[in-house]
N, C-alpha and C positions, 0 to 999 in steps of 0.2 A: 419842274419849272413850267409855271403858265404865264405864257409872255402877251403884252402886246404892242405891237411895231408901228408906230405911226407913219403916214403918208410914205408908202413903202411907193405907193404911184401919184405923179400931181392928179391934180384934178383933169390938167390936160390929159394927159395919159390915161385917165379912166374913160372921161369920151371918147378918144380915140376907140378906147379896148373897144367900149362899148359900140362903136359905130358897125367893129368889125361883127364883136360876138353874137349878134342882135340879129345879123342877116346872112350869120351860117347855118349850116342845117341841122340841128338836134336830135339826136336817137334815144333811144331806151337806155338810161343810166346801168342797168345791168350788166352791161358790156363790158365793166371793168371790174365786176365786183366777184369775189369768192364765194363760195358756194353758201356760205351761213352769211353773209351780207346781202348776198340776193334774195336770201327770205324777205330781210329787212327793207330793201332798197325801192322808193319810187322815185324817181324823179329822170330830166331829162340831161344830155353829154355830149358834149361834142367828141367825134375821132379823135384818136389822134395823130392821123396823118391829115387832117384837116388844114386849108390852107392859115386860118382864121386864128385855129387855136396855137401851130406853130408860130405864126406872126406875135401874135402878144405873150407867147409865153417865152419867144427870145426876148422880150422886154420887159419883161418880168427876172428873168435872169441877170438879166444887165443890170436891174433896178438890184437887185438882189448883194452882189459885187460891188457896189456902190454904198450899201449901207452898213455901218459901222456897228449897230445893235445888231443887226440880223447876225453875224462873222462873230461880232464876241460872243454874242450866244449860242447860237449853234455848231460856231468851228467847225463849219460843213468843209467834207472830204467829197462828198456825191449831193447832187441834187438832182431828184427825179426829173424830165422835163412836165413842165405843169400841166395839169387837166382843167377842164372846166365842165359846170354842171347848174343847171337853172330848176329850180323848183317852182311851182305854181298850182294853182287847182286844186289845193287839197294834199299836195305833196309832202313827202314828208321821208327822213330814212330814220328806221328804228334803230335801238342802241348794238352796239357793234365795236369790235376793236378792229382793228387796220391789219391786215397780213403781215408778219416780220418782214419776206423777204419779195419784192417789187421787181419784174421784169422788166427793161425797157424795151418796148416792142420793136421788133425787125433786127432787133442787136442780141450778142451775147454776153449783154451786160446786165449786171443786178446792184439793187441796192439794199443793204438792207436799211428800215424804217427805225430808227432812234425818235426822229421827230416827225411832227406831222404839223402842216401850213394849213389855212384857208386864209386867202387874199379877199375879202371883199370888194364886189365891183359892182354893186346897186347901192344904194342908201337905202340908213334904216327908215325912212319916210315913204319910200315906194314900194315897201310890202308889208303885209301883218305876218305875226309867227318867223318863222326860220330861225329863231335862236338858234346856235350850237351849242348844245348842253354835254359839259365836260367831268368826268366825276377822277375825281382826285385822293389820297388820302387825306386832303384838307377839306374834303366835302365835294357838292354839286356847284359848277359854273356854269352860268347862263349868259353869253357872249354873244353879241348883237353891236360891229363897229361900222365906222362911217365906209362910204366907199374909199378906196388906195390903202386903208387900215387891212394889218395882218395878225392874225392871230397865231403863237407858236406853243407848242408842247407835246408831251410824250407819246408818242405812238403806242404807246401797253394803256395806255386810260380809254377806260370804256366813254363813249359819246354815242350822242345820238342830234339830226338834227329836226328839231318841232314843226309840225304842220304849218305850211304857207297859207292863210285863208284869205288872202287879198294881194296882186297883184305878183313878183316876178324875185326870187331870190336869185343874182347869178354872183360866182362865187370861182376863182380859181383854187385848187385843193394839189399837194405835192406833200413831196414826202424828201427828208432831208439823213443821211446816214454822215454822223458826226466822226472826226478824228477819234474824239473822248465817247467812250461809249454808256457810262456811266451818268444817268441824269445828277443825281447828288454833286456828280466830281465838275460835271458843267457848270452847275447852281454855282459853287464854291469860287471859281474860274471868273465867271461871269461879274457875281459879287467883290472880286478881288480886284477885277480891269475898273471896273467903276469906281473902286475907290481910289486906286491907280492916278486916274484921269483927272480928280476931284484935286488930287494933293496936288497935280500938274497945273490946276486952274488956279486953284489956293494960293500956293506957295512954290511957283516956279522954281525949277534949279534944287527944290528940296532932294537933304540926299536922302529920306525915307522913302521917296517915289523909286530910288533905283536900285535900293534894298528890295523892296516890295514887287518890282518888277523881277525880278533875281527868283523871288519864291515864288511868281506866278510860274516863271519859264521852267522853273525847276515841276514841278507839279505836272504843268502841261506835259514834260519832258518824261514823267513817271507816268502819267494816264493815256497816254498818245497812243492812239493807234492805227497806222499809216503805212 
């Protein structure tokens, strides 16, 4: 599943982000990466005991909990708390898959990675390059959305994201460990609530909506794992 989530933040909420993330301190993006991603890795990241990054990634979270497509599609059981990371100058991180299993720092907690976010929080008008180039069984994606736009999918797909040659990509990135662990069984799930919803728009009161919702529960009920 390659998702993508619109205005996951208003546009208020991305100048806010932005006010903060703009005038906290950036380090060497390598700080979070594994050993074969830090061949690959330039760019720059804020801590994450940073006051900045905690601030907007509780509101990222909250925005998160609020959105109906994010929850049907991922049936998130864990969500990492967010990172953030700016590219510029030439920046660039080469292709790479994502660690399976993610420590939250100063805790003895993990997650493991089903899915993987980037929240954009620049527009595609104030940088050149930084696609997110995603390779899938259905081929190469080339993902470049507005800012508050999120992009969702499988943490096992190789990506890489393209050289910045003008101005400032910044970008919140997390990682999402699903109830359902099987991407197919989500697809299937996700596809099912939607049409769910359609017959609830359609044809209120239909009794096919609460048959249909019967085989999602049931499904869920068989894929679950919690």
């Amino acid at each position: 599943m390659l998702l993508s989530i619109p205005e996951v933040l208003t546009p208020e909420q991305v100048t806010e982000s932005r006010r903060l993330l703009d005038s906290a301190e950036w380090v060497d993006g390598r700080i979070t990466a594994g050993h074969q991603s830090a061949l690959a890795k330039e760019n720059m990241q804020l801590r994450e005991d940073d006051p900045a990054a905690r601030h907007v990634g509780e509101l990222i979270l909250e925005a998160l909990e609020r959105n109906r497509l994010f929850t049907s599609a991922a049936l998130p059981l864990k969500v990492f708390p967010p990172l953030f990371n700016r590219y510029s100058g030439g920046q660039s991180f080469g292709t790479h898959v994502d660690n399976a299993i993610r420590q939250v720092r100063g805790t003895p907690h993990r997650v493991r990675t089903d899915l993987s976010a980037t929240l954009f929080l620049a527009g595609p008008d104030e940088y050149d390059g930084g696609e997110l180039v995603i390779e899938d069984v259905f081929g190469v994606h080339s993902v470049k959305l507005p800012a508050g736009h999120m992009i969702l999918y499988p943490s096992s797909s190789l990506h890489h994201v393209q050289q910045v040659t003008r101005g400032a990509r910044v970008a919140s990135f997390f990682w999402i460990q699903s109830m359902v662990r099987d991407d197919s069984h989500r697809t299937i799930l996700l596809d099912l609530d939607v049409a769910i919803e359609r017959i609830n728009c359609d044809m209120p009161g239909h009794a096919s909506a609460v048959q249909l919702t019967g085989v999602y529960h049931n499904l869920l009920r068989q894929w679950a794992d919690v």
